[in-house]
N, C-alpha and C positions, 0 to 999 in steps of 0.2 A: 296172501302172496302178491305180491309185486306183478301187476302185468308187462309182459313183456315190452319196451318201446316199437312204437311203428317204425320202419321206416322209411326212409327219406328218397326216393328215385331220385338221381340227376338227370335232369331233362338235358336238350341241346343245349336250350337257351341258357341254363345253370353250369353247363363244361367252363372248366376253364377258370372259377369263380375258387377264389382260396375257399381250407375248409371254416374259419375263419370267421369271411364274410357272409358264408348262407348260415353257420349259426348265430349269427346276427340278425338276420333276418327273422328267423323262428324267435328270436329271446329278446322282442320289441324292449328299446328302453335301456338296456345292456351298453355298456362302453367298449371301444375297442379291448382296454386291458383288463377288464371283466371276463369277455369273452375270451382270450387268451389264457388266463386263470382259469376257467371253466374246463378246459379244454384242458390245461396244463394239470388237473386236477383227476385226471381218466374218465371223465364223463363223454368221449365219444366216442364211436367204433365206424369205422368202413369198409364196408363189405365183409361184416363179422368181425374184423379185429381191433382192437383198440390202436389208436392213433394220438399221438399227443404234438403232431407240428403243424401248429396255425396257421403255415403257410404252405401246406400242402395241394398241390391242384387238383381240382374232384375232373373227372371224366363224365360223359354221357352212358348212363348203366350204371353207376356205382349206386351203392346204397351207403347213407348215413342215418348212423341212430344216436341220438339224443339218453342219454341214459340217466335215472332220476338216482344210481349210487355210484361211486367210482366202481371202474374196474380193478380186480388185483393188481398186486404192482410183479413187476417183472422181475425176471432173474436178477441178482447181482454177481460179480465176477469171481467174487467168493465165494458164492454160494457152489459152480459148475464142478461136478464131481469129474474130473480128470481119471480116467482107467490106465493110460499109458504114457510114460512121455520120456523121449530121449531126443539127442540132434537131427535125428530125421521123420520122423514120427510124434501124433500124438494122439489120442483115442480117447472122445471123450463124451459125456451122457450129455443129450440135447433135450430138453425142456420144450414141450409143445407150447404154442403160439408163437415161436421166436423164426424167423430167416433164417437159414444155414449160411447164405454169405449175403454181400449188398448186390439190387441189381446195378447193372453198373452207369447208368443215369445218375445215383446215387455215391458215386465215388467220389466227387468232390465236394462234399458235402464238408461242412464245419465239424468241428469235432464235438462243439455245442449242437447242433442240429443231430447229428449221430447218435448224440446221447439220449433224443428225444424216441428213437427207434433203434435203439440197439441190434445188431443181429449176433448170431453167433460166435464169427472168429472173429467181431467185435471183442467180445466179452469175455472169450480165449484167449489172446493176445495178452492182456490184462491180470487175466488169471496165472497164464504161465511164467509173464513176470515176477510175479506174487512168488510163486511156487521157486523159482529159479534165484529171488529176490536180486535182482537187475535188471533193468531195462529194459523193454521187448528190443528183438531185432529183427528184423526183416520183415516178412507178411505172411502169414499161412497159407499153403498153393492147395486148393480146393481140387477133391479128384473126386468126391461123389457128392450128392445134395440129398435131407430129407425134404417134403414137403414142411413146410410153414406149420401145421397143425398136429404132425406126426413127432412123435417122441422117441428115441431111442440113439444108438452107437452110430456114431461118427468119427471119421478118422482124418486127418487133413497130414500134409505133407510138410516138413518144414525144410526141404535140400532138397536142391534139383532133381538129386539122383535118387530119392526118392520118391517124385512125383512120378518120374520116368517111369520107375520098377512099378508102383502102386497103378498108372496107368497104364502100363503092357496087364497086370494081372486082372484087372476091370474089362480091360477090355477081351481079353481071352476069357473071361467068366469063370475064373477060378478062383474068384474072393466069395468066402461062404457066409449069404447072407439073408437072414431068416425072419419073416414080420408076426407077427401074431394078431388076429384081424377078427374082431367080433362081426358077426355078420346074421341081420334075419333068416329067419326060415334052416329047413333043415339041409345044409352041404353037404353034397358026398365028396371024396378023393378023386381028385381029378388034375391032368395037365390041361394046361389052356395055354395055346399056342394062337398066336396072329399077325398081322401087321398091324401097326399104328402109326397113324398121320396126325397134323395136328388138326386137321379139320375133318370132322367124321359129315360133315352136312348140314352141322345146328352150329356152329362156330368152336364144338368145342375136340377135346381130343377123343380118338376113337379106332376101333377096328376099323379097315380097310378092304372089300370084298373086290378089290379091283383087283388084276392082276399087275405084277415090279410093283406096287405103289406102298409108300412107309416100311417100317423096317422091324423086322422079326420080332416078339417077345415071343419070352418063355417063362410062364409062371407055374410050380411045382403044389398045387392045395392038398394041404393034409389035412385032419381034424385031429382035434385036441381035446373038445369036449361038445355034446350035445347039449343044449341047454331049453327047455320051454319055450320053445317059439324062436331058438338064436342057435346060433355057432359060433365057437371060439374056433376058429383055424390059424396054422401054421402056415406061410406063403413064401416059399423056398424060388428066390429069382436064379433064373441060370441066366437072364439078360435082367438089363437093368435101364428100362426105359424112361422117362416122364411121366408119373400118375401111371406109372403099369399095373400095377395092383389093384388098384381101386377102379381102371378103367374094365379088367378081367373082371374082377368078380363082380361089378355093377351089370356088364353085358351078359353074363351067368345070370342076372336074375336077382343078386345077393349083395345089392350095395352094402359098404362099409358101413356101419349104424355111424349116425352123425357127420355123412357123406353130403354136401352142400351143391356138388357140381354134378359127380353123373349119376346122382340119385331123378334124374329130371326125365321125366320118359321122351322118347325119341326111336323114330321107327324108323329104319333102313329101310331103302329097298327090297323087293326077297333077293335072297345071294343065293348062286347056284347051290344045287343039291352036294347036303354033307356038308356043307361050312356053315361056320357060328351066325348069328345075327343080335345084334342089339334090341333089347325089348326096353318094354315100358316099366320104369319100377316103380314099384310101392312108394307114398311116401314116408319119413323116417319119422316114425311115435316113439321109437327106444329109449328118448332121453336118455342119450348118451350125453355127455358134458362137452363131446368135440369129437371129431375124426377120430377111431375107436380104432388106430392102428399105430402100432407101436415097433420098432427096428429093435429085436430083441437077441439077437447072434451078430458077431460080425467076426467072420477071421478073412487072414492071408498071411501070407509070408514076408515076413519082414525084406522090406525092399532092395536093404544094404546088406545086413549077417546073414540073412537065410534061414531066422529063427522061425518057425510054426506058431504063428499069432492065434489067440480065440480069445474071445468074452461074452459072457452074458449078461443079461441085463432084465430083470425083473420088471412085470408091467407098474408103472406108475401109481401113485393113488389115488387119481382120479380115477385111471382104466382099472385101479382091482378091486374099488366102490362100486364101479361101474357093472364090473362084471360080477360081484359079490350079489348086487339087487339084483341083477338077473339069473341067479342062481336061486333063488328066494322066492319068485314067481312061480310055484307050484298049483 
């Protein structure tokens, strides 16, 4: 077996520096368009994900790895299983590793550089052309986001009046939407209510034990399946915050298997008597293949006709390998 690649810390001194240039440095003797090729070729990832733009700026904290095979190759526009699609609506299956949209540093980007980093309604836009066979038109109006690593239903707006109606119903919490979350240790049913800020203390996101401060979640855990030393749960959002999920069930004790950010122990303060606190987690042996949570329900009501929208979405095959060898672990 292949051992894993080190990787790379950006120091200060290294901020700033294309990704580029520092693997040039590592790959003495290399040409500019060597390294370029190298790179063009999926042999490097940062901060876990593959990157293929030579000219991308690293930060102070990132990590880069060097990798001795390529990585898979990404979605293509035909491959995106589209669940719904009319003139205001479209509902469609999202492929882990990929952006739900660009951030928006990234909007004027070439359309040669985009293609180096596809995101989502990239490759939607594209697809629905395909499907429509004319043209794209206009832009997809974004009303929810997955995480970058998470896989499952997504639905974007394509007319005003239903980004309108889609965002009245988000934000009233009446779009029904359901994750299935493998997770260490044995879960019981439980709600997990809190506030979240974006800074819990350590820089990252987190409960809130102060009073007015960050804003409401509500995460509904079910169980689905016991498993040897795991849980498969159902995670029913009545709010839909930033990393809500992952950041509840990490502070439970129960990071997401293949959980990279709040898998990292961090201790709060003690918070008064009866409210939650942040503990220290375990770290993640599960060999999971990637963030082990999947967006596997999504309804509302059609924003225009007032139709009763649902879909499901079966776990991926990564996640039912995933969860098939941990069924196996007897």
């Amino acid at each position: 077996m292949t051992p894993p690649p080190i990787p790379i810390t950006i120091t200060a001194e290294q901020a700033g520096q294309t990704l580029a240039a520092l693997i040039r440095q590592h790959q003495p003797g290399q040409s500019w368009n060597q390294v370029r090729t190298f790179i063009a070729a999926r042999h490097v990832r940062v901060n876990g994900d593959l990157c293929l733009d030579p000219a991308r700026r690293l930060k102070e904290g990132e990590t880069v790895e060097i990798l001795s095979r390529p990585a898979p190759r990404l979605q293509a526009p035909e491959t995106l299983v589209i669940r719904h699609l009319d003139e205001h609506v479209v509902v469609v299956e999202k492929p882990a590793g990929m952006n739900t949209v660009r951030h928006p540093a990234e909007r004027d980007w070439s359309e040669r550089r985009r293609a180096l980093s596809p995101t989502l309604d990239d490759l939607l836009l594209k697809a629905i052309a395909r499907q429509e066979q004319k043209p794209p038109r206009g832009r997809l109006r974004v009303v929810h986001r997955l995480d970058k690593e998470t896989s499952g239903l997504v639905v974007f707006a394509r007319s005003v009046a239903a980004e309108r109606g889609l965002g009245m119903q988000f934000h009233a919490h009446t779009v029904e939407r359901c994750y299935l979350a493998i997770v260490p240790g044995e879960l019981t049913p439980r709600t997990i209510k809190s506030h979240l800020v974006r800074d819990r203390g350590d820089g990252r996101r987190g409960s809130s034990h102060a009073p007015h401060q960050g804003k409401e979640a509500i995460t509904h855990v079910e169980i689905v399946e016991l498993l040897p030393e795991y849980t498969l749960t159902a995670c029913r959002l009545e709010t839909g915050r930033t990393h809500q999920i992952r950041i509840h069930l990490a502070e439970a004790g129960h990071p997401v298997c293949g959980e990279k950010v709040y898998n990292r122990p961090y201790r709060a303060p003690s918070p008064p008597a009866g409210e939650g606190r942040v503990r220290g987690n375990q770290p993640d042996d599960s060999g999971a293949p990637r963030l082990a949570l999947h967006a596997a329900v999504l309804g509302f009501q059609h924003p225009v006709t007032g139709q009763a929208l649902r879909w499901e979405m079966p776990l991926p095959p990564d996640l039912q390998g995933f969860l098939d060898h941990l069924r196996r672990q007897q």
